[in-house]
Each structure stands twice: as C-alpha cells, then as structure tokens.
C-alpha positions in Angstrom: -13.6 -20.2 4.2 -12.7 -22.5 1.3 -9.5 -22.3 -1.4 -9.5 -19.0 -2.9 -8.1 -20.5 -6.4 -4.2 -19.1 -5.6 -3.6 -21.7 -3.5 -4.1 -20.6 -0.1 -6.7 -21.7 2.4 -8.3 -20.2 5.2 -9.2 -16.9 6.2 -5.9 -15.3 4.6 -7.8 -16.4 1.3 -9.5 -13.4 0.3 -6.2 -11.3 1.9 -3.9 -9.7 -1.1 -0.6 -11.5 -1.6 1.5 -9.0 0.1 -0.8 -9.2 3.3 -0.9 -13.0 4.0 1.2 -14.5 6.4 2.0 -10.8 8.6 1.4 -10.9 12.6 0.5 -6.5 11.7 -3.8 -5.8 11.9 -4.5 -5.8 8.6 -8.6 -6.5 8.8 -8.8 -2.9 6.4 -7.2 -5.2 3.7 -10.7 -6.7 3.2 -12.9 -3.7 2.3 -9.5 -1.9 0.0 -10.5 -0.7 -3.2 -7.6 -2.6 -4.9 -9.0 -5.9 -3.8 -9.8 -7.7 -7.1 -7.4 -5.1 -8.8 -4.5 -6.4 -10.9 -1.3 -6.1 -8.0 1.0 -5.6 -11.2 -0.4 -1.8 -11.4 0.5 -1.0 -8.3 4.2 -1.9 -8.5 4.7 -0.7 -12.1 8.1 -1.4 -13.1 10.1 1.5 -14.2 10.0 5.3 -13.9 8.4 6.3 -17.7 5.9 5.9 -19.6 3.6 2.9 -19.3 5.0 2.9 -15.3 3.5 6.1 -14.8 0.5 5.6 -16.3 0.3 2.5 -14.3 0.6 4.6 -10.9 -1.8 7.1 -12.1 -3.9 4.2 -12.3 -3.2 3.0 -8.9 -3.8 6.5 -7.4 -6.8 6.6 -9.2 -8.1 3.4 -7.4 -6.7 4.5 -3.8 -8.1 7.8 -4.4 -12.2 6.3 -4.3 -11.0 4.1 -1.3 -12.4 4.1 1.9 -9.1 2.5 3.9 -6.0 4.7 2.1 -5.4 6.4 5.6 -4.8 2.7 6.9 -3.1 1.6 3.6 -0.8 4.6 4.0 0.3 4.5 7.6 0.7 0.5 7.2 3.0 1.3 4.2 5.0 4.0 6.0 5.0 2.1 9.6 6.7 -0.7 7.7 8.8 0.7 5.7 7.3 -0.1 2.3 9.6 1.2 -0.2 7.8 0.3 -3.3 4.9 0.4 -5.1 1.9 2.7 -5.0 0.1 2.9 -1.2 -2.6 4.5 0.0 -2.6 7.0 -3.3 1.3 7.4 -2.7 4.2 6.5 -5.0 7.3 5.8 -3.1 9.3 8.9 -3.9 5.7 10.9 -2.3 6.3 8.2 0.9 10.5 8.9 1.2 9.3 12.3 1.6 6.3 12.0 3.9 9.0 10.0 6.1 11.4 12.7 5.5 9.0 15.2 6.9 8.3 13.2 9.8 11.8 12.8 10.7 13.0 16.4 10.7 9.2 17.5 12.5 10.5 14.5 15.4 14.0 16.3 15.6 12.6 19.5 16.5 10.3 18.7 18.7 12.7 16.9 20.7 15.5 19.8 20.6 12.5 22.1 21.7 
C-alpha cells in the first residue's frame, strides 16, 4: 500500500488516526462505517448544542454499521472515555461498565 495523503505509509494507511500504531486486532477498523467520516463528529466538544447534534450524528453513522459490536467492546475493553463508539456516548459506556462491574460482584459473592 502507498501514502495515504496524512502522511503515513503502509498498511496502517487506510487505518483511522486513533487506530494506527496499537498492538489490539483492529482488522474491523477497515470495513467501519465511519471510515471516510469526519473524526471531529465523533469527539464533539462540549455537552450542548452543536455537540449533541454532532453525537446524534455519530450514532446515526454507527447505527448503519456492520462492526459497532467490535467498535463497542474495543472502546469499553480499553477504556475509551471519550467520544462516540460503537453508537455510544461516553456517559452510555461509564454506565455499560458500571453494569458490568456490579453483574461481576455478584456473581462472584454467589
């Protein structure tokens, strides 16, 4: 594979920003519906008004892709505390987590 016009060569080329340069599997990367999608809208800046409407946008794309399930278990399996993943905004992830954590506890007091 040749330059990809950011300045990175190689097969990482085609790979979003965030995902170059990890050791994690992150082949689902290529076939994401957010590839080609401005990154900017899915870290929107703020809380209100043009932010929001920026996630909704985000979820919007997740929601027709075929790799979210991925895109969501690579965001909560490493700890991803911003930005919209796999059709999740982070306060939606803290409590996914949240869940998780209390279901682990009683399992293991069980």
């Amino acid at each position: 594979m040749g330059e990809s016009g950011n300045g990175v060569i190689g097969e990482n080329a085609c790979l979003p920003w965030y995902a170059r340069g990890t050791r994690a599997s992150m082949e689902w990367l290529r076939v994401a519906a957010c590839v080609g999608e401005d990154p900017e809208m899915f870290f929107p800046v703020g809380t209100a008004g043009p932010a929001l409407r920026e996630a909704e946008a985000a979820k919007r794309v997740c929601a027709r892709c075929r790799v979210s399930a991925e895109c969501l278990s690579y965001a909560l399996g490493s700890g991803q505390t911003s930005g919209v993943w796999g059709g999740t905004g982070e306060q939606e992830r803290v409590a996914l987590l949240r869940t998780a954590s209390h279901d682990a506890t009683r399992r293991s007091t069980v």
